[in-house]
C-alpha positions in Angstrom: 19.4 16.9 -4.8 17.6 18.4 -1.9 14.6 17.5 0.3 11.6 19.2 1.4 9.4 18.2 4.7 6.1 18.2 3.5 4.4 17.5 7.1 5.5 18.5 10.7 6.2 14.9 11.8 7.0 12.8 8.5 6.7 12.6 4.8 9.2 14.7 2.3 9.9 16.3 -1.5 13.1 14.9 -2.9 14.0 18.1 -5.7 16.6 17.1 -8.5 16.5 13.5 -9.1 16.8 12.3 -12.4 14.9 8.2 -12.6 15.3 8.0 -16.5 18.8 6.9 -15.6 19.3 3.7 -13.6 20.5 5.0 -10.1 23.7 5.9 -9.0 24.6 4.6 -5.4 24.7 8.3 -4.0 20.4 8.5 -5.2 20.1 5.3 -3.6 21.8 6.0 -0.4 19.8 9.2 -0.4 16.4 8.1 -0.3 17.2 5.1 1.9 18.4 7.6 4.6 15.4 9.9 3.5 12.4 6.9 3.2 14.3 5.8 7.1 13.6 9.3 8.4 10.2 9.9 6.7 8.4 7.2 5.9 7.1 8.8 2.7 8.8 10.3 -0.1 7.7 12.6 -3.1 9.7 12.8 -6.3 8.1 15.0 -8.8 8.2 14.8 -12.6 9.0 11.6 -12.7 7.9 10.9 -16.4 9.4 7.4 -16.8 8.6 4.2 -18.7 7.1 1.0 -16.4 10.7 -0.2 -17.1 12.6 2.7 -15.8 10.0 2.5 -12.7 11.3 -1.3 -12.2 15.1 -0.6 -12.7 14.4 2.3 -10.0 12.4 0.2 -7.4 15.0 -2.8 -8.1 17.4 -0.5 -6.2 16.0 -0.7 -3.0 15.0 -4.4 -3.1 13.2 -7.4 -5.2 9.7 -6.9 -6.5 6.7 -8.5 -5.4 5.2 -9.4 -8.2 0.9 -9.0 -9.2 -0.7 -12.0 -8.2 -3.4 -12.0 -11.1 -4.8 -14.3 -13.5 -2.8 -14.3 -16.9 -2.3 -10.9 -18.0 -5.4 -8.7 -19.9 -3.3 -8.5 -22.7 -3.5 -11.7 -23.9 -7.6 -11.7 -24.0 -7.2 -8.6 -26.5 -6.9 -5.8 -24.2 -6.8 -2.1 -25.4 -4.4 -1.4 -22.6 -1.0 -2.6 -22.3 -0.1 -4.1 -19.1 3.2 -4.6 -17.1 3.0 -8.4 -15.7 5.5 -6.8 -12.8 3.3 -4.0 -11.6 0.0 -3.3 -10.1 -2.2 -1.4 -12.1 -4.7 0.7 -10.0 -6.7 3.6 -11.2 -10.1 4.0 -12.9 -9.4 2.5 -16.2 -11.0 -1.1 -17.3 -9.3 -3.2 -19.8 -10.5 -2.0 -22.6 -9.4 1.7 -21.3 -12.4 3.2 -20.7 -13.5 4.7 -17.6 -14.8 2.1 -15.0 -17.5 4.4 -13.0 -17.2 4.9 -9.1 -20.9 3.6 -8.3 -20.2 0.5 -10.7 -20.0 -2.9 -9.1 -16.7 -3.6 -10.8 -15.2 -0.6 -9.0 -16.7 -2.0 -5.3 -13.8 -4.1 -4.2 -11.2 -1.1 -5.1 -13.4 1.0 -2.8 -11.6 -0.9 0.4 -8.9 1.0 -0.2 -10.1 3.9 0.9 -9.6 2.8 4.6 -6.5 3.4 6.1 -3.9 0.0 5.7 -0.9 -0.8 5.0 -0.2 -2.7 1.1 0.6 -6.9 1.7 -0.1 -6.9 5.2 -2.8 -9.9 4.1 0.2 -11.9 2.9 3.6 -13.3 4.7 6.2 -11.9 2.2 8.6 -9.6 3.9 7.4 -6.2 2.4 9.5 -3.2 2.4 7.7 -0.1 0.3 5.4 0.6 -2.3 6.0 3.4 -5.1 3.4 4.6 -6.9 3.4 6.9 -10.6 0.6 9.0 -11.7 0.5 8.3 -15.4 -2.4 10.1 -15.4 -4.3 12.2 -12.8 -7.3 14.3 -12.4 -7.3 17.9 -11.9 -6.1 18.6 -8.3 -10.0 20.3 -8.1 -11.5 16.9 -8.7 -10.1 14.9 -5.8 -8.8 11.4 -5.4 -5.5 12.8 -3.2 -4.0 10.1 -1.2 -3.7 10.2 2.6 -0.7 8.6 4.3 -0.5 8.3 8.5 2.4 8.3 10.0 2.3 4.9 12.5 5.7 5.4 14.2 4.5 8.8 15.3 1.4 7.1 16.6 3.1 4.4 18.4 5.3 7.2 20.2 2.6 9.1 21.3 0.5 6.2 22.9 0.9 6.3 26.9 3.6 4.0 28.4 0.8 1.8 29.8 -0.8 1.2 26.6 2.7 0.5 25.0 3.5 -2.2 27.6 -0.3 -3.6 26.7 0.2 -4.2 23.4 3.3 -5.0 22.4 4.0 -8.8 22.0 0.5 -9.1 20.6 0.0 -10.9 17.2 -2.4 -8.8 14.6 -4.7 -11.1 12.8 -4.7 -9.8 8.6 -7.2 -11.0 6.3 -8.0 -9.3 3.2 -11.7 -10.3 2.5 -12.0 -9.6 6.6 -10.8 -6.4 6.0 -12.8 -5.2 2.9 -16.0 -6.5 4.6 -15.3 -4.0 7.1 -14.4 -1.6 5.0 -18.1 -1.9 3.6 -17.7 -4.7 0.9 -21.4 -6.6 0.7 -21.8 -10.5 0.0 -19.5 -13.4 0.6 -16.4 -14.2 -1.0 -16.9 -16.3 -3.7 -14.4 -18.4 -6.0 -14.3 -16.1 -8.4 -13.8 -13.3 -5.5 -11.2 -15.0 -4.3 -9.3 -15.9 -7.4 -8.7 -12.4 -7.9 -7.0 -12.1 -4.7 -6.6 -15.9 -2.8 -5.0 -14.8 0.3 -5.9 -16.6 3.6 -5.7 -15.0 7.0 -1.9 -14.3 8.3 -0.6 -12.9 11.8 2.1 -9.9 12.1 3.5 -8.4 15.3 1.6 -5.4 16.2 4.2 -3.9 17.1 7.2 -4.2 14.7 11.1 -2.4 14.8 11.6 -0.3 12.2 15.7 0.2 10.6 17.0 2.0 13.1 15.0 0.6 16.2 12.3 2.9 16.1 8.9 1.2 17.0 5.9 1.4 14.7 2.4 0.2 15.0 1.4 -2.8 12.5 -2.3 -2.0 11.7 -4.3 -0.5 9.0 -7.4 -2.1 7.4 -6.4 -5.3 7.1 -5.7 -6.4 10.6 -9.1 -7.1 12.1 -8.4 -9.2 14.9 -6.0 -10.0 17.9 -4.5 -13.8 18.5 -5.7 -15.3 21.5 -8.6 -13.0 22.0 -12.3 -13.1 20.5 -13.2 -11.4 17.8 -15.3 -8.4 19.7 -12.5 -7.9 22.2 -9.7 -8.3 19.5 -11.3 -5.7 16.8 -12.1 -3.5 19.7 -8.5 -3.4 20.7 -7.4 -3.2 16.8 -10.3 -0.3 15.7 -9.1 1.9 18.9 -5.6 1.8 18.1 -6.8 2.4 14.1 -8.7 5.3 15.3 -5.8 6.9 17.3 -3.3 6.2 14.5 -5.8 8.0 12.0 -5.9 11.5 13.6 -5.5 14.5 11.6 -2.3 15.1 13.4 -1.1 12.1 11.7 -2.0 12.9 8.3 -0.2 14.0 5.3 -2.3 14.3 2.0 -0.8 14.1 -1.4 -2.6 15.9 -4.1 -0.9 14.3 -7.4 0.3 16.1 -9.9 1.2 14.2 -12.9 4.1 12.0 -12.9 4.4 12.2 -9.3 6.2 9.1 -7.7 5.5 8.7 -3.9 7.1 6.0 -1.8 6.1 4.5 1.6 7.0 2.5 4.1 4.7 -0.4 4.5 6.1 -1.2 7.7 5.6 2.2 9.2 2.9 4.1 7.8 -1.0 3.6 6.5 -2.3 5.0 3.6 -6.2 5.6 2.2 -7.3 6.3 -0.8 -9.8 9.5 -1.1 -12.9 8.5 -3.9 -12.8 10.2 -7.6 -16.7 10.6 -7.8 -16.8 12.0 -10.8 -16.6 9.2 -13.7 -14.8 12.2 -16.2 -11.5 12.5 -15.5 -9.8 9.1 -16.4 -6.8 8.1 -13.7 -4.0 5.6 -14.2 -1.5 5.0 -11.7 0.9 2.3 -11.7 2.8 0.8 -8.4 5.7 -1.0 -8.0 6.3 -3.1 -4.6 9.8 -4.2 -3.3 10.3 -6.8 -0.3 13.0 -6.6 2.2 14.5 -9.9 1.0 13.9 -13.0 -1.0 12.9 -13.8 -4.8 10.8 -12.0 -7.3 7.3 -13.6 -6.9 3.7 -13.5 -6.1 2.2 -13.5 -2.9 -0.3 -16.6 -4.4 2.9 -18.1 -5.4 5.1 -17.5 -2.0 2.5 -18.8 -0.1 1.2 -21.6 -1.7 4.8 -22.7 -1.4 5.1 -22.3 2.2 1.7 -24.6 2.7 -1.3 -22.0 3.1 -4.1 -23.1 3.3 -6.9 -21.5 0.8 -10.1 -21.7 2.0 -11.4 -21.5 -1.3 -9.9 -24.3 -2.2 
């Protein structure tokens, strides 16, 4: 196996690895040292079953598991789907294309700002791996943008360092896609889909290793202790500096890619498929530093949330 740097500061090609086999320690060891030193991690060809996908990501740590209602498949769904993985993409139910400018496909659309995936919850999240089952043409768009947040955080100016850190980042999910341009207010039914109250996170976390990282993205929409003008202020300028094109790597999928990131020390954004032709189905895994295989809904509801819902 070798690796490939695919951007000047982060993000890399692992060539020769074979996931149809459970991993050996020497794969593992490789792209824990690789996923520590780049944050994001291509492996191409990866044309595996949802099961080989889980044995692989079980490697590197327990699953968090979907947080949906009971499973499509038992209401006579055309599609078949994993209970263990997210299922993202532009495919309903039923399989068919779900178009962009429907209002089915709105609350996906807050994905297109930068964040970082379970920031809105308080499991211990590690990374995220996602497989293009399917994917448009490289012509037609819907690449993936990742920003490299330790780089950011290393580039801010020592004053600005010592400002911030020990500041608590305020995440809230139905903040966050309101921001991200998401019209109405949540209802029940909204939030049954996704029942996450607000949560706090450093804003400044250690990564493995002791390198620093900022703890942002699209979720984060506030600062404890400060109001909310001040506090999203603070959070939007740090957002934009974290999101220049100096930062940026873009993946342009090819099918079967698997890419891994580090939640804890990059973003990533999701760039819109317009066009309602091509049909796209991608499937993520998401491991957790530590504890059981669960939901968030259910971790939390365990540790005494509070659902505002409710």
């Amino acid at each position: 196996m070798e690796l490939r740097q695919l951007h000047d500061l982060f993000a890399a090609e692992l060539i020769g690895a074979d996931l149809t086999a459970p991993p050996s320690a020497e794969l593992t060891q490789q792209v824990e040292e690789a996923m520590q030193r780049y944050g994001v991690l291509v492996i191409r060809g990866a044309d595996i079953t949802d099961a080989q996908q889980k044995t692989f990501s079980r490697a590197f740590g327990p699953l968090e598991l979907p947080s949906r209602s009971p499973s499509p498949q038992q209401h006579g769904s055309a599609r078949a789907f994993d209970p263990d993985i997210f299922h993202a993409g532009n495919l309903g139910p039923d399989g068919k294309i779900v178009p962009y400018a429907s209002e089915k496909a709105a609350l996906a659309k807050g994905a297109e700002r930068f964040h970082t995936d379970s920031s809105f919850h308080s499991m211990p999240t590690k990374w995220s791996l996602l497989r293009g089952v399917l994917v448009p043409p490289l012509s037609a768009g819907g690449d993936t943008l990742f920003s490299d947040a330790r780089a950011a955080w290393d580039d801010l100016p020592p004053e600005k360092q010592r400002e911030i850190e020990g500041l608590i980042g305020l995440h809230d999910f139905w903040e966050g896609r309101r921001l991200a341009g998401l019209k109405g207010k949540v209802t029940p039914e909204m939030f049954r889909i996704a029942p996450f109250p607000m949560v706090k996170h450093p804003l400044v976390r250690s990564m493995p290793g002791g390198r620093k990282t900022l703890f942002i993205g699209g979720h984060c929409i506030g600062i404890e202790g400060m109001d909310n003008p001040a506090g999203l202020t603070l959070v939007e300028e740090l957002y934009a500096h974290a999101t220049q094109d100096k930062y940026i790597y873009r993946h342009k999928w090819q099918p079967h890619d698997l890419v891994i990131w580090d939640n804890r020390g990059t973003m990533h954004a999701a760039t819109p498929l317009t066009s309602d032709e091509w049909p796209r189905d991608m499937r993520r895994t998401t491991v957790n530093e530590s504890g059981p295989e669960t939901s968030a809904r259910r971790w939390m509801d365990e540790r005494g949330f509070v659902n505002p819902a409710a």
